[in-house]
N, C-alpha and C positions, 0 to 999 in steps of 0.2 A: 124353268125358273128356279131360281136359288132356294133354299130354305132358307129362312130367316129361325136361327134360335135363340136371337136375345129371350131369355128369361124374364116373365114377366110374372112376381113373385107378391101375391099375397101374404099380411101379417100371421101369420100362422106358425104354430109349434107342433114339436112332437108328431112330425110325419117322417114318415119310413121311406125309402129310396122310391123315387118316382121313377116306374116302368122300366128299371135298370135292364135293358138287353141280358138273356139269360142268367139275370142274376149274377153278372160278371165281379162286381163287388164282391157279393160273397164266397163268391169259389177262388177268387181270390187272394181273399184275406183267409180262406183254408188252408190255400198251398204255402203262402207266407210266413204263415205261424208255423206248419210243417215245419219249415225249410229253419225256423228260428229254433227251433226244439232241438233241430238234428245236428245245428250250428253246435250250438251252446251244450248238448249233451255230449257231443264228441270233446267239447273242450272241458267237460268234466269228467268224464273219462281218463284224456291226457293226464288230468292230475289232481288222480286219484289216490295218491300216496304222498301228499301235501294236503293234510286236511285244510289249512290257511287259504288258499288259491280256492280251493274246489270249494269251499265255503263259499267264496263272495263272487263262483262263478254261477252259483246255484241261489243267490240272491238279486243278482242279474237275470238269470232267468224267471225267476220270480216274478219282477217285476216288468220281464217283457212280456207277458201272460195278457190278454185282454188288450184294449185299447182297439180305434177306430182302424188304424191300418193306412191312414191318409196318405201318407208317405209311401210306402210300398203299393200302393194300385195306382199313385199317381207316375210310379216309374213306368208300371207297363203301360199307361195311358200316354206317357210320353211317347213309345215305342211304336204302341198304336195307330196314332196320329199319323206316322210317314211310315204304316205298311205292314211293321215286325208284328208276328201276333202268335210267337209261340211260350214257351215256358222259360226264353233263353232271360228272363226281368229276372226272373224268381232270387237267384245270389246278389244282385244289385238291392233289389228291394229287401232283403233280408238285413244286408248290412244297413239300411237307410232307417228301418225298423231299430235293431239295436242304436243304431247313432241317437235317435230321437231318446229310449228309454234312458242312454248316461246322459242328454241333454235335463231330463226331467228328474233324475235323480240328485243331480248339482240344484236344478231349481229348485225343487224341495228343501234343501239345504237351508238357501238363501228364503225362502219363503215359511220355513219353522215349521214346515206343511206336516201332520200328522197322518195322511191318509192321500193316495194315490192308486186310481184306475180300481178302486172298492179293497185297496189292499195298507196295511203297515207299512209306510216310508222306512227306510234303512235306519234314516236321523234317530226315528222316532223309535224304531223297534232296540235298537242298541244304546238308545240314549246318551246324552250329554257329549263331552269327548268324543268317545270311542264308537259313537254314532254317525257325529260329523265328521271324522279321520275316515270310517270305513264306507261310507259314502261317497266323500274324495274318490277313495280309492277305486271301487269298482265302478263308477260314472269315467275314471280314467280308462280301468281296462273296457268298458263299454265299447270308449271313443278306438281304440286300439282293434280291437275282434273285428270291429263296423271295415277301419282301415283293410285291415287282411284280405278280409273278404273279399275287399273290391279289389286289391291288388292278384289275388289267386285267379280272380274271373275271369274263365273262358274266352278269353276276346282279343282284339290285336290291338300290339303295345300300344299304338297310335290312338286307336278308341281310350283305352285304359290310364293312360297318361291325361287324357282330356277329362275324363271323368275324377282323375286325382285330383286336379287342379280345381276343379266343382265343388269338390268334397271340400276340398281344402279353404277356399273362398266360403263355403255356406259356414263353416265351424267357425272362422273368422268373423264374419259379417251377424254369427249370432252371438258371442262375446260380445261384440260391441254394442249392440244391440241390450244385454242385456247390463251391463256398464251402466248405461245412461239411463236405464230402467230403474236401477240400484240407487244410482244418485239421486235423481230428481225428486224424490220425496223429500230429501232434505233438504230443498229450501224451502222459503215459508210462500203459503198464500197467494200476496205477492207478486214475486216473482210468477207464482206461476199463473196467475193473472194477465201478467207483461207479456209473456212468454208467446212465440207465436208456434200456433199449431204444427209446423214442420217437424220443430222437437220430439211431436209425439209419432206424427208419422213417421220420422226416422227410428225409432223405438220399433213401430209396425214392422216394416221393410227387411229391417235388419235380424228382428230378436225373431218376428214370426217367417215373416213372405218367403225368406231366403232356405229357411229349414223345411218350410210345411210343404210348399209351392213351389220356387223356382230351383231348389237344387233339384230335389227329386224329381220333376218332370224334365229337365235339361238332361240330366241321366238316363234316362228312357229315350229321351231325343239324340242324343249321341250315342248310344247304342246301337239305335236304326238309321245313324249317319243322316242325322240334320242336317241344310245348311247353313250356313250362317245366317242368312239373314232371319232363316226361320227361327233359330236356337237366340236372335235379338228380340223377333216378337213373343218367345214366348217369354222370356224374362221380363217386358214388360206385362204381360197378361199376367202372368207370376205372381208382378207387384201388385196387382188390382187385386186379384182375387186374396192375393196373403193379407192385405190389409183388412178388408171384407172378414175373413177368417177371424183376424185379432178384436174386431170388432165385435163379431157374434160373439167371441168368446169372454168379452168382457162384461158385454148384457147378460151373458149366463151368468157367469162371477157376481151377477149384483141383481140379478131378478133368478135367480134358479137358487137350488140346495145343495149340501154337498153331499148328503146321502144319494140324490138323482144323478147329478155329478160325479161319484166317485172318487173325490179329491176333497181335502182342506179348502175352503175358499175365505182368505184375507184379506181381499181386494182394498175393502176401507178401512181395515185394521191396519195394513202396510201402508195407505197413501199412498195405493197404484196412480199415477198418469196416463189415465186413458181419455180419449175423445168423450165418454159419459161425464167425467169432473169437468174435463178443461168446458164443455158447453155450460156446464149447470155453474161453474164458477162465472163465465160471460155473463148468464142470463141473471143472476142472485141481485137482490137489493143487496142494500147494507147488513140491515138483521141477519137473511138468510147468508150473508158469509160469514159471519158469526159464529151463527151452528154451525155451518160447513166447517170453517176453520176448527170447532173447538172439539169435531168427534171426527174428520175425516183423518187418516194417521192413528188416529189414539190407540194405542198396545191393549188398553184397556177398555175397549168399547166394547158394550154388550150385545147378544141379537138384538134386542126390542130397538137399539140407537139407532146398530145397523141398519134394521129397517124402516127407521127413522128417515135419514136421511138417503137411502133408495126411493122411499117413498117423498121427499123432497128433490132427488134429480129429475124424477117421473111427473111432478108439478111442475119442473121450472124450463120441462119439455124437452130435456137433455137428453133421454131415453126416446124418446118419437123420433130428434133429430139423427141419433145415432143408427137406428134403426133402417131410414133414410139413405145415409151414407153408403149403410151396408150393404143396400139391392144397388146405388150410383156406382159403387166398387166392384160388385160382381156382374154390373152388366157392362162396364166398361171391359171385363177382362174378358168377357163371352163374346162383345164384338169385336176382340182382337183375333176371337178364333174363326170366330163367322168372317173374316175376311183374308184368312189363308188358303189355298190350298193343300187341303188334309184330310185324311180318312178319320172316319170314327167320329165325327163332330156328335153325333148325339147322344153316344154314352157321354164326353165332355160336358155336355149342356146336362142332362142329368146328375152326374156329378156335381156341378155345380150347381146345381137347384137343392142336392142331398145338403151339402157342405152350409145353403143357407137355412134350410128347414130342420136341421138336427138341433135335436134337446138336451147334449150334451158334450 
């Protein structure tokens, strides 16, 4: 008989990877950070007689220090899946690793973020101008090193071209993604009242699923020479589980801290558009859109408003419903695996069980 591993996920925080197969995560995310140190030190080395360069290659590495690893274990988990299971991820998932750090270094930018993975934002540490300029900068050579990478890797043209096009499609599909992230705060209320919830899943799909989820595991799948129709279900499993992702990550943003977090969090300070507002904007009387409208956005809102009005999405059940969504999104992407044929299905279900139970 089959196993069945839909995940079936109680509300619970702050649990540690369930029954991960020898600790595969973690050995993991050892060799990858390795492999990120050996990247980025060699390219400081190269130039070493350019203080300018080696500076902002060495704030790059900085900043690729820590963080989850989500992207690089989901490449070998790709690879996994249809058989591969040696250390041939390791330069794929390194450059997927750096790609992400210049994606969050630009976001920071955009989000006036002070503090990132328990560390000084570039913005912030260089301040003003010459903050934002050398930000730009090294989130550019980020995007650039990540490319190399994958172009150097050991593999045939044929694979390697396929996986450019990946690259190329996810760096794409997260612009735009973050585009409409950017804009939507600026209209009022309103609109975003009117508005129907696709807007924000395209926001999902695009800014998260495609960067966290479906490029990185399609990488890992074209590696180990997917077929197509495989490398179509897992983009849509992709979708499910990236959206799920954006989701938890928004409840963190609006029920967590940022000292636990690691990061700036401005969720209602910016007049983020996430499925938590868009629900609590449906469910609000009049009054309560009121307050919503007069501190959600506000530049100037304090902790106690902020958690004013968290503590108002959380009465108007916006938080319960999101919640919700987020086991409906990850178990929709678990039963797309539980109906392929593939190896490794339960480190994937673990994983995915990790992905919903983490605390930060």
């Amino acid at each position: 008989m089959e196993t069945n591993y839909n995940i079936c996920y109680n509300l619970c925080t702050g649990c540690e990877y369930i029954n991960m197969k020898k600790d595969l995560l973690k050995i993991s995310k050892k060799k990858i950070e390795d492999k990120i140190n050996e990247i980025l030190d060699k390219e400081i080395e190269k130039y070493s007689d350019n203080e300018f360069i080696k500076e902002s290659i060495i704030e790059l590495k900085r900043l690729s220090s820590g963080g989850k690893r989500v992207r690089g274990y989901l490449v070998k988990l790709g690879a996994m899946l249809f058989g591969k299971d040696d250390d041939s991820y390791i330069d794929l998932a390194a450059a997927l690793e750096i790609f992400q750090t210049a994606i969050l270094i630009h976001d920071d930018i955009i989000d006036e973020a002070d503090k990132r993975r328990g560390l000084e934002t570039i913005n912030a540490k260089y301040k003003g101008h010459i903050g934002v300029s050398k930000a730009i900068c090294i989130g550019d050579l980020g995007f650039f090193i990540s490319y190399r990478i994958i172009n150097n890797a050991n593999i045939s043209k044929e694979l390697k071209d396929e996986i450019i096009k990946i690259y190329s499609k996810t760096l794409h599909n997260t612009v735009n993604g973050e585009i409409i992230d950017v804009e939507l705060p600026l209209k009022d209320i309103n609109y975003h009242k009117r508005m129907n919830d696709s807007i924000i899943y395209d926001i999902y799909l695009n800014k998260t699923a495609w960067y966290t989820i479906i490029g990185p595991i399609l990488i890992g799948a074209v590696s180990a020479s997917a077929s197509t129709e495989d490398k179509e279900k897992l983009t849509v499993m992709g979708s499910y589980l990236g959206i799920a992702f954006q989701i938890k990550d928004d409840l963190l943003g609006l029920y967590s801290t940022s000292s636990s977090m690691g990061k700036t969090l401005n969720d209602v300070k910016e007049g983020k558009q996430t499925i938590i507002y868009k629900y609590a904007i449906d469910y609000a009387n009049c009054d309560e859109l009121k307050i919503i409208d007069k501190y959600y956005g506000n530049p100037n809102i304090s902790a106690g408003e902020t958690k004013m009005i968290a503590d108002l999405f959380e009465k108007l059940g916006a938080k319960r419903n999101a919640e919700k969504l987020e086991i409906e999104y990850t178990n929709k992407g678990t039963q797309i695996i539980n109906s392929m044929d593939v190896q490794n299905k339960d480190l994937f279900m673990d994983f995915a069980n990790y992905l919903l139970k983490r605390d930060k």
